[in-house]
C-alpha positions, -999 to +999 in steps of 0.1 A: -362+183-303-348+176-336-310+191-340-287+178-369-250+175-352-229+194-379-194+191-355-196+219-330-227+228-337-261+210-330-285+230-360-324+235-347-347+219-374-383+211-380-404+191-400-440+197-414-463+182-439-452+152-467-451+143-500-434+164-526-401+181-533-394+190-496-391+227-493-363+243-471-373+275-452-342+296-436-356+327-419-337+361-412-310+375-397-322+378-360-352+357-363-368+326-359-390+301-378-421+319-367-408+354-370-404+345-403-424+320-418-458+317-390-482+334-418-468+310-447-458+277-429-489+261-428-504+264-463-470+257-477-472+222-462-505+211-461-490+204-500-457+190-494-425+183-469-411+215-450-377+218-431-374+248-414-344+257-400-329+282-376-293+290-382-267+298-359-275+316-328-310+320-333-339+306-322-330+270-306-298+269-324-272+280-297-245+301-309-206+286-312-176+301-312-175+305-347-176+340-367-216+333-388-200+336-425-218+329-452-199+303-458-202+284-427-238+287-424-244+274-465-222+248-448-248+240-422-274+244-446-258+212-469-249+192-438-285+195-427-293+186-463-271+154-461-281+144-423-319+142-438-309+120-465-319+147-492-304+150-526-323+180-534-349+206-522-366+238-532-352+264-511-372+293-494-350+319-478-355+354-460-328+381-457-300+366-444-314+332-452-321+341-490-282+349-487-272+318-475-295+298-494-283+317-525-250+306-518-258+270-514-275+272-550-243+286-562-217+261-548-242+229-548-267+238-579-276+201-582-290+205-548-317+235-550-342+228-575-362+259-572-352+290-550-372+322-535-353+352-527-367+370-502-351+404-497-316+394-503-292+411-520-263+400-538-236+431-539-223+462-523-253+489-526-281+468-523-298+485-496-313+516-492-292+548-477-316+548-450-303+512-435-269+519-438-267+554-428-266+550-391-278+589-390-311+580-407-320+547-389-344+568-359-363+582-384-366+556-413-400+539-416-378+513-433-365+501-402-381+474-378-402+490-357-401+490-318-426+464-315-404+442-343-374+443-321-393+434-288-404+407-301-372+395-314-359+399-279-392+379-268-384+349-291-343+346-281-354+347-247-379+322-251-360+296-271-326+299-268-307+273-252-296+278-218-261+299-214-273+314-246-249+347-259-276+380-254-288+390-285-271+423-288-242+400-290-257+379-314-262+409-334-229+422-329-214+393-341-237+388-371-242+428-383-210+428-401-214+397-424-247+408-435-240+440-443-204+429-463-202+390-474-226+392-502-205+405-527-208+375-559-192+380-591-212+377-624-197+343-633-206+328-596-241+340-598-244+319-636-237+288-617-271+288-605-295+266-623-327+268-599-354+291-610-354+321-592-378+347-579-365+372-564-390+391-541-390+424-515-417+448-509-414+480-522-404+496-491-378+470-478-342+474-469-327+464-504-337+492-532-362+475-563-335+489-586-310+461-572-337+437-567-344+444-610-301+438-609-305+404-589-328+392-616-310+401-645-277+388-634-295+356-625-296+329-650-337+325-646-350+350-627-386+365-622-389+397-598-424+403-576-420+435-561-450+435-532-470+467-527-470+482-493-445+457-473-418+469-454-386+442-447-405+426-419-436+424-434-429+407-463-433+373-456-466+383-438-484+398-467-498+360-468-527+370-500-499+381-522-470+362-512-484+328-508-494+322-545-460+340-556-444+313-536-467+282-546-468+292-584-433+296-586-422+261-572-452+241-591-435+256-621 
């Protein structure tokens, strides 16, 4: 299987499709390629080159001892980018992937082209009450479902590598810098020079009033807000989420 050694840390990657500006996918917090991308990953490259990725402690990619900043896992994301040879790359990220691939448009702009947002959220606030209110989370519709979180459990238990950390430790370890790192001032947020569209359904964990913030505090921003689409669902609501995506990086 293809893994790009980035020190102590062997990073899971695939390849799919040729020709174009090769698009990098980086899934959510807690999920893999196909949790993420299953609905979207074959149209998108039956057009051009896809890397998908899964980041650290998910999916293939074993977990190190290493706290998952932001930081360190934008680093993985350019030291994939340099063990691939590629100078730059349209970047597709979900949730904690649209963080991380936000940040490597803000410290590397040269590299990201053209970047989706998916449900990312770039300071203190941006989601809803009902995600961070621990007190609400039974009852929010908001929230992955049962059936969301089984199969998350499914997948890690599938793929992981052998001597793999459970996923409630995964989670442990990850909850806190999704829920704090993003936190960019207005001047670091002008240093990115890839066309932007930020995206989340109307009924995902960040509120459309910061998703309208993200846009404006964006250099070049567009915002699609999809009807009827919870967090998890997003990426899944393939007849209006597809062309968002292809129009945006043909543009």
């Amino acid at each position: 299987m293809p893994f790009a050694p980035l020190g102590a840390l062997d990073l899971y990657h695939e390849e799919h499709g040729s020709g174009g500006v090769p698009l990098l996918l980086v899934p959510g917090g807690h999920h893999t390629i196909d949790l993420t991308f299953s609905s979207v990953l074959a149209p998108l490259s039956s057009r051009r080159r896809v890397v998908a990725v899964e980041q650290q402690g998910h999916g293939r990619t074993a977990d190190v001892d290493r706290t998952p900043t932001l930081d360190a896992l934008a680093g993985d994301l350019l030291g994939l980018l340099d063990h691939l040879g590629l100078e730059q790359v349209d970047v597709c990220g979900f949730s904690l992937g649209a963080l991380t691939g936000l940040l490597l448009a803000i410290r590397h702009p040269e590299r990201v082209r053209r970047l989706v947002f998916a449900s990312g959220f770039v300071r203190a606030g941006g989601y809803h009450p009902d995600i961070t209110d621990p007190d609400r989370w039974a009852t929010s519709t908001r929230m992955p479902t049962e059936e969301d979180f089984a199969a998350m459990r499914r997948e890690h238990e599938r793929l992981a590598p052998d001597g793999a950390a459970d996923l409630d430790d995964v989670m442990a370890k990850l909850g806190p810098v999704v829920m704090t790192s993003a936190g960019w001032t207005d001047e670091e947020l002008r240093r990115v020079t890839a066309p932007t569209l930020v995206m989340i359904g109307d009924h995902d964990f960040v509120t459309v009033s910061h998703a309208e913030l993200t846009r404006d505090l964006l250099p070049d921003a567009t915002l699609a807000v999809v009807p009827r689409s919870t967090h998890t669902r997003l990426m899944h609501r393939t007849e209006i989420v597809l062309p968002l995506i292809e129009d945006h990086l043909a543009g």
